[in-house]
C-alpha positions in Angstrom: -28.1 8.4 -9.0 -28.7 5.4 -6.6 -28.7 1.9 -7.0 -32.1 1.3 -6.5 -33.6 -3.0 -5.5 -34.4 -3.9 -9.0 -38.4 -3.9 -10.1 -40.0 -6.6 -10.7 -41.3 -6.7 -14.2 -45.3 -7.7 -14.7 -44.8 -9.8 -17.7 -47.4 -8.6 -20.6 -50.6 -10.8 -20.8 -49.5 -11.4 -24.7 -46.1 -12.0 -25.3 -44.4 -10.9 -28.4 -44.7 -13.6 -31.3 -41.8 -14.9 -32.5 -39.1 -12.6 -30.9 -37.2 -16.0 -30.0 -37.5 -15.5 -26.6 -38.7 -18.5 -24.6 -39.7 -17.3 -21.1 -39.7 -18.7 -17.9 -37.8 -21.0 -15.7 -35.0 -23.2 -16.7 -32.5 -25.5 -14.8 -29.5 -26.3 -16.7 -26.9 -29.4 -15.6 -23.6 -29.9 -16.6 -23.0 -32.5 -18.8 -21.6 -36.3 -16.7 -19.0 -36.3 -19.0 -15.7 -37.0 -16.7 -13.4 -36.7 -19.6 -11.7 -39.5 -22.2 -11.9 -42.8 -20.4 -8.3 -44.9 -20.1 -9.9 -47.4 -22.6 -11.0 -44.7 -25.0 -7.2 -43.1 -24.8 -6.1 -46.4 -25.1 -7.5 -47.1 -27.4 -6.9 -44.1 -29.6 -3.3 -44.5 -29.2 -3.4 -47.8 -30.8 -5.3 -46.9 -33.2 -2.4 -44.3 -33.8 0.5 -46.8 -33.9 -1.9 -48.9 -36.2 -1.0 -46.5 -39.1 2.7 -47.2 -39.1 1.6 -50.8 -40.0 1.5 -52.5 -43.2 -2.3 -53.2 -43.0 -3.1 -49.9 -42.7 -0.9 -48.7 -45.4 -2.5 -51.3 -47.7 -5.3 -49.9 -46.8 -4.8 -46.4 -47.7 -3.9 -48.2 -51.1 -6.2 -47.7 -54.6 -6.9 -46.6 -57.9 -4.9 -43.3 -58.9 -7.0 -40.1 -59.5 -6.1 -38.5 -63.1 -7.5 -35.3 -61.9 -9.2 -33.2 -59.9 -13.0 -32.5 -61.4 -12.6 -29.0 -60.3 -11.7 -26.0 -58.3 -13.7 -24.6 -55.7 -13.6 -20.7 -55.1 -12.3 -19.7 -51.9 -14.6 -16.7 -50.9 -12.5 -15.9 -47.6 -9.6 -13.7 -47.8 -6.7 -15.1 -46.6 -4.1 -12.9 -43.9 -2.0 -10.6 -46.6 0.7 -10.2 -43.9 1.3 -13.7 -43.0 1.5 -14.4 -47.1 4.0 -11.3 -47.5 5.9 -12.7 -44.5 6.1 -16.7 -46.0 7.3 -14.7 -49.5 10.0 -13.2 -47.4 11.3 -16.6 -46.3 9.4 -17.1 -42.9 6.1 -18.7 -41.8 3.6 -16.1 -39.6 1.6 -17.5 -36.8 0.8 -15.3 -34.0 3.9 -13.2 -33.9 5.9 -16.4 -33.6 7.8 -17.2 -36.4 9.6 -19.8 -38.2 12.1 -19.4 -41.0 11.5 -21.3 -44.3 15.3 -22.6 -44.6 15.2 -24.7 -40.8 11.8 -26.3 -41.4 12.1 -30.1 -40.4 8.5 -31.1 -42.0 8.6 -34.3 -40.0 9.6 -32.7 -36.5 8.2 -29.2 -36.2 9.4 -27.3 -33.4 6.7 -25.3 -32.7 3.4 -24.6 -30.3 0.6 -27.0 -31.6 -1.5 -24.4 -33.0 1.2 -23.0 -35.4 2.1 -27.0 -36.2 -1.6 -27.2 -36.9 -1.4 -24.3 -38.9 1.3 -25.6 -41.3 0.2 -29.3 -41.9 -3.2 -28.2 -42.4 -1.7 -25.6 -45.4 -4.0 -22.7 -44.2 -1.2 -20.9 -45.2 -1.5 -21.6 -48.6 -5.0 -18.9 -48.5 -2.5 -16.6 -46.5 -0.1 -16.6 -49.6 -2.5 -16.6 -52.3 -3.9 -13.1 -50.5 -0.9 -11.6 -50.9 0.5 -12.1 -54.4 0.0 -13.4 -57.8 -0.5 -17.0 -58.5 2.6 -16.7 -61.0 4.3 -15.4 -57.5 2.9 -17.8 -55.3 3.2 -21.3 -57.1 7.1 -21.6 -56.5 6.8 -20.7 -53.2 3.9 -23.2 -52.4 4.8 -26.2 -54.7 8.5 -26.1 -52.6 6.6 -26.6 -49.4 4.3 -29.0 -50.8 7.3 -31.5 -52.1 8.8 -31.0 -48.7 5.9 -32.2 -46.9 5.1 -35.0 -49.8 8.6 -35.6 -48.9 8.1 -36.5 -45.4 5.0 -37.7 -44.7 3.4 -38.9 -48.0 3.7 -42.8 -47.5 3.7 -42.8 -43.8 1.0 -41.4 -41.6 2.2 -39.7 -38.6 0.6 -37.6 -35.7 -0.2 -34.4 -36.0 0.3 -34.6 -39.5 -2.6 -36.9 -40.2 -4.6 -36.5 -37.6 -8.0 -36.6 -38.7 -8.6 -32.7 -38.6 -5.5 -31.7 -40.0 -6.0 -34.3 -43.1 -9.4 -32.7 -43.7 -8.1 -29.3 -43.6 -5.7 -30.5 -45.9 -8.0 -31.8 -48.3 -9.8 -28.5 -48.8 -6.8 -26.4 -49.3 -5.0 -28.3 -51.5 -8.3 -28.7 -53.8 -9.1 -24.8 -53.4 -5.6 -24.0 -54.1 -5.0 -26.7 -56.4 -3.9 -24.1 -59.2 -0.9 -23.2 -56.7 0.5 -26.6 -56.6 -0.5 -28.8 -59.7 0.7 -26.4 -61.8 3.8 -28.1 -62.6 5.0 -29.9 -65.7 6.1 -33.2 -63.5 3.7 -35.5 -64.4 5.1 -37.5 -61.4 5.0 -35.0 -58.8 1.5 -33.9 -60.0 0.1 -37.8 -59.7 2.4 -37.9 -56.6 -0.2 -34.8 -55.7 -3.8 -36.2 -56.2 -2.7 -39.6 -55.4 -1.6 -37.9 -51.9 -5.4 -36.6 -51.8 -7.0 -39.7 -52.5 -4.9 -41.5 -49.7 -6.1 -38.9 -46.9 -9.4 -39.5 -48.1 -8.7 -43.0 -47.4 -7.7 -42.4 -44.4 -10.1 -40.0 -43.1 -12.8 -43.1 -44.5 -11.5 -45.2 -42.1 -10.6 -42.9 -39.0 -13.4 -40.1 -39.1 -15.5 -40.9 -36.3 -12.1 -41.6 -34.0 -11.9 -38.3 -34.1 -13.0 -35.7 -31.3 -16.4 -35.0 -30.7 -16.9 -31.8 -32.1 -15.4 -29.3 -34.5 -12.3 -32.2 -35.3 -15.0 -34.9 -35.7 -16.7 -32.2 -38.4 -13.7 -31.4 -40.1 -12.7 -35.1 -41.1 -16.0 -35.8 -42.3 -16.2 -33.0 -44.4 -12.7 -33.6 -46.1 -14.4 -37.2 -46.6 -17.6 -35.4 -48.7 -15.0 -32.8 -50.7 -13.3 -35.7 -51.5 -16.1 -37.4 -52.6 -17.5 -34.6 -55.0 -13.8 -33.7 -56.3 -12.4 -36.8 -57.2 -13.7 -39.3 -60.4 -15.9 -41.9 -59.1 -16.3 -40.4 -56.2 -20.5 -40.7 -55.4 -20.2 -43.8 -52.9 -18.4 -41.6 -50.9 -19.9 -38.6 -51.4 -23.1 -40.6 -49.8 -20.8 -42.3 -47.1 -19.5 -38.7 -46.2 -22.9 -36.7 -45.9 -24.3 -39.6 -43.6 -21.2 -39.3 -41.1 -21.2 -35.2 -41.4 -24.6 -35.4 -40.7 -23.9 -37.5 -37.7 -20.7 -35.1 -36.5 -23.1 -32.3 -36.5 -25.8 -33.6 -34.8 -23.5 -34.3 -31.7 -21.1 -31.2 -32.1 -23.9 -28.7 -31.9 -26.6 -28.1 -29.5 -30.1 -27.5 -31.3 -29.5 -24.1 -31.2 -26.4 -24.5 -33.6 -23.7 -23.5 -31.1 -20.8 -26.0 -30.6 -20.5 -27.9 -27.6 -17.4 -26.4 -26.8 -19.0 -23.3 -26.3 -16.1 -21.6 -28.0 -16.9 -18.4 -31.0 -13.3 -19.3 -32.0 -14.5 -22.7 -33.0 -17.9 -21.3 -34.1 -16.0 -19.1 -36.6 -14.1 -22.0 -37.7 -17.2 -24.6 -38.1 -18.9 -22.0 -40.6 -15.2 -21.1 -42.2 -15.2 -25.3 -43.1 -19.0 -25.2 -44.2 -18.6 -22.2 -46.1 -15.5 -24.0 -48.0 -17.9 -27.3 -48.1 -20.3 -25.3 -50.0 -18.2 -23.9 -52.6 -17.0 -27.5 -53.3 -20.9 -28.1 -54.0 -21.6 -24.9 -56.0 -18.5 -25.4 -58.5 -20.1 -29.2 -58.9 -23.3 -27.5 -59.4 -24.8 -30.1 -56.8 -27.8 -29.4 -54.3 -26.7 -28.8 -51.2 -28.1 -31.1 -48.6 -31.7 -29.5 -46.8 -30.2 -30.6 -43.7 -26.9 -29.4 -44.3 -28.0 -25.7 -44.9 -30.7 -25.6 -42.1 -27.7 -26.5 -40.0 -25.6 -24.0 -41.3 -28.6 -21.3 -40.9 -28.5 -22.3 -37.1 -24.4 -22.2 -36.8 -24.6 -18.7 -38.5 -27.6 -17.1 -35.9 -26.1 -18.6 -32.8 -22.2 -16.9 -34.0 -24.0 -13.8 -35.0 -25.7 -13.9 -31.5 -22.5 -12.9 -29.6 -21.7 -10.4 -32.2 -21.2 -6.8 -30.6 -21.9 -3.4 -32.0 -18.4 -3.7 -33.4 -19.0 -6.8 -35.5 -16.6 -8.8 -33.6 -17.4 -11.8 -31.3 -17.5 -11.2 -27.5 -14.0 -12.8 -25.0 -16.0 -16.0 -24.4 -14.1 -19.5 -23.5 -10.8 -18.4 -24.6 -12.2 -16.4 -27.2 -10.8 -12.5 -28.4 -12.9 -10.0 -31.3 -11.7 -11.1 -34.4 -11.6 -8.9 -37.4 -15.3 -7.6 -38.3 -14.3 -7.5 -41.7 -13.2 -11.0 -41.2 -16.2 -12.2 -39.8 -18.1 -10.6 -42.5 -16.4 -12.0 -45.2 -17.1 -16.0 -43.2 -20.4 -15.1 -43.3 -21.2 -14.3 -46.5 -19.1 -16.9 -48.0 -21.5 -19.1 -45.9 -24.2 -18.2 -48.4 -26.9 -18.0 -45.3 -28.9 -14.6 -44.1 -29.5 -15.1 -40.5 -31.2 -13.2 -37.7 -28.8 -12.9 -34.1 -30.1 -15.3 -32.4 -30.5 -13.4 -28.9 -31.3 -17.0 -26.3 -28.7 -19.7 -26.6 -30.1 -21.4 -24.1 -28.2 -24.6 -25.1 -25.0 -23.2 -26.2 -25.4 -21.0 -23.0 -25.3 -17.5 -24.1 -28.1 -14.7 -23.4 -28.1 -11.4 -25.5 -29.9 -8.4 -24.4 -30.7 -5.3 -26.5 -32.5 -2.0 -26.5 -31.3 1.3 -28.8 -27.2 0.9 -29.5 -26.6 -1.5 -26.1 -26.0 -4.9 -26.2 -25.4 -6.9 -23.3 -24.1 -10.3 -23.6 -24.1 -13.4 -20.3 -22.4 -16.3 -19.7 -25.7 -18.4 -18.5 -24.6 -21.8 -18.6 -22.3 -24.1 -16.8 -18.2 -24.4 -18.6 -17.9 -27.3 -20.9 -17.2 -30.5 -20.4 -13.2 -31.1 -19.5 -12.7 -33.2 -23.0 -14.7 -30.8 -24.9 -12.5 -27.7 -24.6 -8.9 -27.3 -23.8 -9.2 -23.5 -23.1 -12.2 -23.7 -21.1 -12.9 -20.8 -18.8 -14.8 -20.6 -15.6 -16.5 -17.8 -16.6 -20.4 -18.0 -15.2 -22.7 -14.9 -15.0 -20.0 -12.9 -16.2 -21.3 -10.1 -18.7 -20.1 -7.9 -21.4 -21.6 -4.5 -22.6 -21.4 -2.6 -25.4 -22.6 1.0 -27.0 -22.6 1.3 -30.7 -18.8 -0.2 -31.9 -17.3 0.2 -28.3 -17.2 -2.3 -25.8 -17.8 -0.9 -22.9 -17.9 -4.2 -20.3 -15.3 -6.9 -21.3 -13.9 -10.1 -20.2 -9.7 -10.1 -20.6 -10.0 -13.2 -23.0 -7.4 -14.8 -25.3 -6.8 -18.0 -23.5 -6.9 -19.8 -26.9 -4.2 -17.2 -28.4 -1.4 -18.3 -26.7 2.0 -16.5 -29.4 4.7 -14.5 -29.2 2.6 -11.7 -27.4 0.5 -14.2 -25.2 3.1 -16.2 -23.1 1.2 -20.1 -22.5 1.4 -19.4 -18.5 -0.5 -15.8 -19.0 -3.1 -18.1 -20.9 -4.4 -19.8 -18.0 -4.9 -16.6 -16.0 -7.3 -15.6 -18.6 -9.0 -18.6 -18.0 -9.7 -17.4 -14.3 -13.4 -16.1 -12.8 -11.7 -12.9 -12.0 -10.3 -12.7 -15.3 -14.0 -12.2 -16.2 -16.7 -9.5 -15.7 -18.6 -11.3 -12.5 -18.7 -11.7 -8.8 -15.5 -13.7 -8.0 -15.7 -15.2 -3.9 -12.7 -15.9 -1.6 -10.9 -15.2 -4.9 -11.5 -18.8 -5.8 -12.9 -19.8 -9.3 -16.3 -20.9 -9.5 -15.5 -24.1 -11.3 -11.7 -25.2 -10.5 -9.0 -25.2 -13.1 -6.9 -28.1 -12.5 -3.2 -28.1 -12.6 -3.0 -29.6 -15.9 -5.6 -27.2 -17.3 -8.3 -29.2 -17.2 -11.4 -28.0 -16.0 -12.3 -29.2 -12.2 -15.7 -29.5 -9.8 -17.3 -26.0 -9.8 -20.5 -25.1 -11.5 -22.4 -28.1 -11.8 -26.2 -26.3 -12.3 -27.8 -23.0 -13.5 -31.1 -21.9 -13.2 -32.2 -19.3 -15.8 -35.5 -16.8 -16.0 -35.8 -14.6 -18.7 -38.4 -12.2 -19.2 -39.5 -10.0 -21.9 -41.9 -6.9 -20.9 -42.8 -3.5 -23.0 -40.0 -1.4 -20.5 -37.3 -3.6 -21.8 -35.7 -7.4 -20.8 -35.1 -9.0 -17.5 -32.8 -11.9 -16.8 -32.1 -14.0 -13.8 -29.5 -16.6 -13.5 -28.0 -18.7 -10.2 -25.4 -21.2 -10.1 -24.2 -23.3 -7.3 -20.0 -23.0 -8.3 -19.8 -21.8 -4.9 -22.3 -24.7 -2.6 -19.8 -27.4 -2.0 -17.1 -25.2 -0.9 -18.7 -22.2 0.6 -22.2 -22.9 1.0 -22.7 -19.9 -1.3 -25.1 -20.1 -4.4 -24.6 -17.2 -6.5 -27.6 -15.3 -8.4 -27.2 -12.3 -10.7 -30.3 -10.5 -12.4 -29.9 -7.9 -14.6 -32.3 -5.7 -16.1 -31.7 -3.5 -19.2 -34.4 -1.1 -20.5 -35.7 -1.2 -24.1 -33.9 2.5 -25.0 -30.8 0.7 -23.6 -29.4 3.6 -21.5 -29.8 1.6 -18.2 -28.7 -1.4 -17.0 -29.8 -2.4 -13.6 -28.0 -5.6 -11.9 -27.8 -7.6 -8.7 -25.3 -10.3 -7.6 -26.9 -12.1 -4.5 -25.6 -14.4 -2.3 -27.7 -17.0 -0.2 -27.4 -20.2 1.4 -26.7 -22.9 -0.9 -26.2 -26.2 0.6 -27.5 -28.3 3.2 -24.3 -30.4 4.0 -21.8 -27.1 4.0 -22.8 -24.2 5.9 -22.4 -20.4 4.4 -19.1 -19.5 5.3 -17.8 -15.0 5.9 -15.4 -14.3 3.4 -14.5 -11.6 1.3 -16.1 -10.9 -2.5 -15.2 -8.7 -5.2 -17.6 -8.0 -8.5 -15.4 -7.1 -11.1 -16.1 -5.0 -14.2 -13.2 -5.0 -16.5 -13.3 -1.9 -19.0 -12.4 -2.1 -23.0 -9.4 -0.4 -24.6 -9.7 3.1 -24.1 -12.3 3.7 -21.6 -11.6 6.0 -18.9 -13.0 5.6 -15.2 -13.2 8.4 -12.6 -14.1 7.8 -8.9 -16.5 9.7 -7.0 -15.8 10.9 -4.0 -17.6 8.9 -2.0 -16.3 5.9 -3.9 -19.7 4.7 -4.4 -19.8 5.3 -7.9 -17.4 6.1 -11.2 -17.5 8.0 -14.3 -16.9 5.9 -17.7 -15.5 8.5 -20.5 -15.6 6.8 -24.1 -13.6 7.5 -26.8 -16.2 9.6 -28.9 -16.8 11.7 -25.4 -19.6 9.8 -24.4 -20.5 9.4 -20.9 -21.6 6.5 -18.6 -22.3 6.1 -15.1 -21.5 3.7 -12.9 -23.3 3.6 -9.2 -23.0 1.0 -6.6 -25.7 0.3 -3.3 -23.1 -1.2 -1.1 -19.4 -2.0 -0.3 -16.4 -0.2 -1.8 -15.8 0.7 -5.4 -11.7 0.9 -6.5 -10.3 1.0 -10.0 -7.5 -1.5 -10.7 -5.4 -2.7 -13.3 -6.3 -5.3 -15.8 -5.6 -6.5 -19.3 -7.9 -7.0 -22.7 -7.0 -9.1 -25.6 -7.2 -8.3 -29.4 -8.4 -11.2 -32.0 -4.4 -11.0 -33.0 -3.3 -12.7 -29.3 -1.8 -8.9 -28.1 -2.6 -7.6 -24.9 -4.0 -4.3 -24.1 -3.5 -2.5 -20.5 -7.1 -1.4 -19.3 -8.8 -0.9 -16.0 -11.7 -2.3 -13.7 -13.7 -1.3 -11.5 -13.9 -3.5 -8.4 -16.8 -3.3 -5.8 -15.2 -5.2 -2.7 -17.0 -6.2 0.6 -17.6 -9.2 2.3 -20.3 -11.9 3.1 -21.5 -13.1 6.5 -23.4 -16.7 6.7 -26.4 -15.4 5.2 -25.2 -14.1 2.5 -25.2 -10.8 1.0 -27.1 -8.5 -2.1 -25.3 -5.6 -3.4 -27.3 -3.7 -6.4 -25.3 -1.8 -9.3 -26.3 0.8 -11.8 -24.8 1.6 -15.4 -26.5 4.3 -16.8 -25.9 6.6 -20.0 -25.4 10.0 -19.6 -26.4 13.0 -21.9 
């Protein structure tokens, strides 16, 4: 076995109708965003110290709700060990935890995804999934007077922050039966009213929020509120014109969001999902707009879906729980086909018998669109059946107990991912403060479909300013999927900095469990799966090694796994070294 130049296809004189393939040549830019503006932080930060005023809190004043119109059925199970663990007297977030007994509601010393997770009472699906309601109301109305305790007249950040308050809105409502159970009339009106403020609130502070998922999520606490509370149609109708809005600029047309994270992804249908069951128990039409939206979310998620069910280690990204995603999905309501070109959100899947190959062909987000943002172009991941085969290490966006927040922006790394990786540098720059930097700017993407299988083609100039590199990988996988043919190709790049030698290394980090053997001649490697199967791995040039790495689970732990590394090194005018991955038996 050699790694043969890759053929060029002859593309068929009819193409295949409707296989959602749209061929040819396609330049993609980054976006000019340079980040939040001083005014625009400025401006949010007032707008923060405006709600400790009396104007705003007369504001948030109005008519007292009686009761709730109904209960919407929560079709996604909660996590049963995180509810078992909050019965026990401690709150369960990513292995951290935090006892019951020492929780300061109004100071929460904890990382701002666990705080997030508490005021936004995600928990509350946690407990209900482990217990009985009779077992679960003391438990959650003692957590909801403390927080009504703390931050019920006086809005404070995180607490209500506009995502957080929307969160809020849909637990409490879907769990209502947890924490209006009570016999206080004044704690129950203390309750709704509490509702009916943040809906307020959110009326008045949606579209400060993020662009994006956060921007979604306040806008949709605005439309439950507006279906669940008496005399709420003016703003149901007020809330369904800004969602509509949030949407249109938090997804691309393809329905991926514009972070280009799955974890978000997951999220954005877990909210809709939870949006739509607050229609269904109204028995009121969801909007036509609202579920062709949702139909695009869905396909581009299911996309990026391997062989396992779970999501590939994209932008910080980790396989959640199939079962999980599942359940998301069909709480959704919407039957969707994978969407295999998301040429806007910026992910390409390939398949042919049990392989799927999924690429990174796009540029990283924009620096204010994605705080876990990786630098992650080109970079590929392969799978057979339910085993991953190809990974990225992933789990920037997990940081807990097992996932230390310095490890975090490691992952973030280009060699942290399954590409060519030059002077060890990153092809766009991770700033100090985790930002993302100057890198990638531009990607140029050709995908063609022919009978013998799919061939894709993508360059990016991460590498011009600095280097004068531009880097192009084209991959090849045939329809049967037991080959997959690839080429990372270096050439001159820039006309103000000339190609400079320095070393390269194309790294292919292996999933849990796979186990690589050199050849002799270190030109090639053995990949043993779990079931026995076989793969092999050839390269045409340089030196092939097999080095340490790391993978991480949807649950934030990591795993110690392997790569292979091809090393070599790249003169002025660059350099083309061919690969083979090829199943055996």
């Amino acid at each position: 076995m050699s790694a043969r130049p890759l053929p060029t296809p002859t593309p068929p004189p009819e193409p295949p109708v409707e296989d959602g393939i749209e061929r040819g040549k396609r330049l993609i830019r980054v976006s000019d965003d340079r980040g939040v503006s001083l005014t625009e932080r400025l401006a949010n930060h007032f707008y923060r110290l405006s709600w400790a005023t009396p104007f705003h809190n007369m504001r948030l004043k109005g008519k007292y709700p009686l009761k709730l119109l109904a209960v919407p059925d929560d079709g996604i199970p909660g996590d049963a060990r995180a509810g078992k663990a909050l019965r026990a007297g401690y709150f369960l977030f990513r292995g951290l935890k935090q006892p019951v007994a020492t929780l300061d509601w109004r100071r929460v010393e904890q990382p701002a995804e666990f705080v997030d997770y508490l005021h936004s009472f995600r928990w509350m699906r946690d407990l209900a999934a482990a217990t009985t309601r009779d077992n679960a109301v003391p438990v959650a109305e003692a957590q909801m007077r403390a927080w009504l305790t703390a931050h019920a007249e006086k809005p404070t950040d995180p607490a209500w922050r506009a995502d957080n308050a929307g969160w809020r809105i849909l637990y409490w409502t879907a769990y209502s039966p947890l924490i209006l159970s009570s016999n206080d009339l004044v704690y129950r009106s203390l309750v709704l009213n509490s509702i009916a403020r943040m809906a307020r609130h959110l009326d008045r502070g949606a579209d400060k929020a993020p662009l994006g998922l956060p921007r979604v999520i306040a806008w949709t606490g605005i439309v439950a509120a507006g279906l669940l509370l008496p005399g709420g149609d003016p703003r149901r109708i007020f809330g369904e014109a800004g969602l509509r809005r949030a949407l249109e600029t938090g997804f691309s047309s393809d329905g991926g969001i514009i972070s280009r994270s799955p974890l978000e992804q997951v999220e954005a249908i877990t909210l809709l999902a939870m949006l739509r069951a607050v229609y269904d128990v109204r028995r009121a039409d969801l909007p036509a707009w609202l579920a062709e939206t949702m139909e695009r979310i869905v396909s581009a998620l299911l996309g990026i879906l391997h062989g396992d069910g779970a999501p590939g280690s994209w932008q910080g990204g980790a396989p959640l729980d199939p079962a999980r995603i599942t359940a998301i999905v069909a709480a959704s309501g919407i039957r969707a086909r994978p969407l295999r070109q998301a040429r806007d959100w910026g992910y390409q899947r390939l398949s042919g018998g049990t392989t799927v190959v999924q690429v990174d062909a796009a540029p990283p987000p924009v620096a204010r669109l994605a705080s876990n943002g990786c630098a992650s172009t080109t970079a590929l991941e392969v799978s057979d059946g339910p085993v991953r085969l190809i990974v990225n290490c992933g789990g920037a966006a997990l940081a807990g107990a097992s996932l230390p927040a310095d490890l975090t922006q490691g992952l973030r790394t280009t060699a942290a991912h399954s590409t060519l990786v030059l002077d060890d540098t990153n092809s766009t720059a991770i700033l100090p403060d985790g930002a993302l930097g100057k890198g990638v700017s531009e990607v140029e993407l050709d995908r063609q479909e022919h009978e013998q299988g799919s061939r894709l083609e993508i360059a990016h100039d991460g590498y011009a300013r600095r280097l004068g590199h531009l880097h192009r990988r084209t991959l090849v996988l045939t329809h049967e999927g037991r080959e997959l043919r690839g080429e990372d190709v270096l050439l001159p790049g820039s006309r103000r900095r000339k190609p400079v030698s320095c070393p390269l290394a194309i790294r292919f980090h292996l999933g849990p469990d796979i186990e690589p053997t050199l050849t002799a001649d270190r030109q090639g490697a053995l990949l043993r799966l779990p079931s026995g199967a076989l793969w092999q791995f050839r390269v045409g040039a340089g030196e092939l090694a097999v080095e340490e790495s790391l993978w991480v689970d949807g649950e934030g732990r990591p795993h110690p796994t392997q790569q292979l590394v091809v090393s070599a090194n790249t003169g002025p005018g660059g350099t083309s070294i061919g690969w083979l991955l090829k199943k055996s038996g």
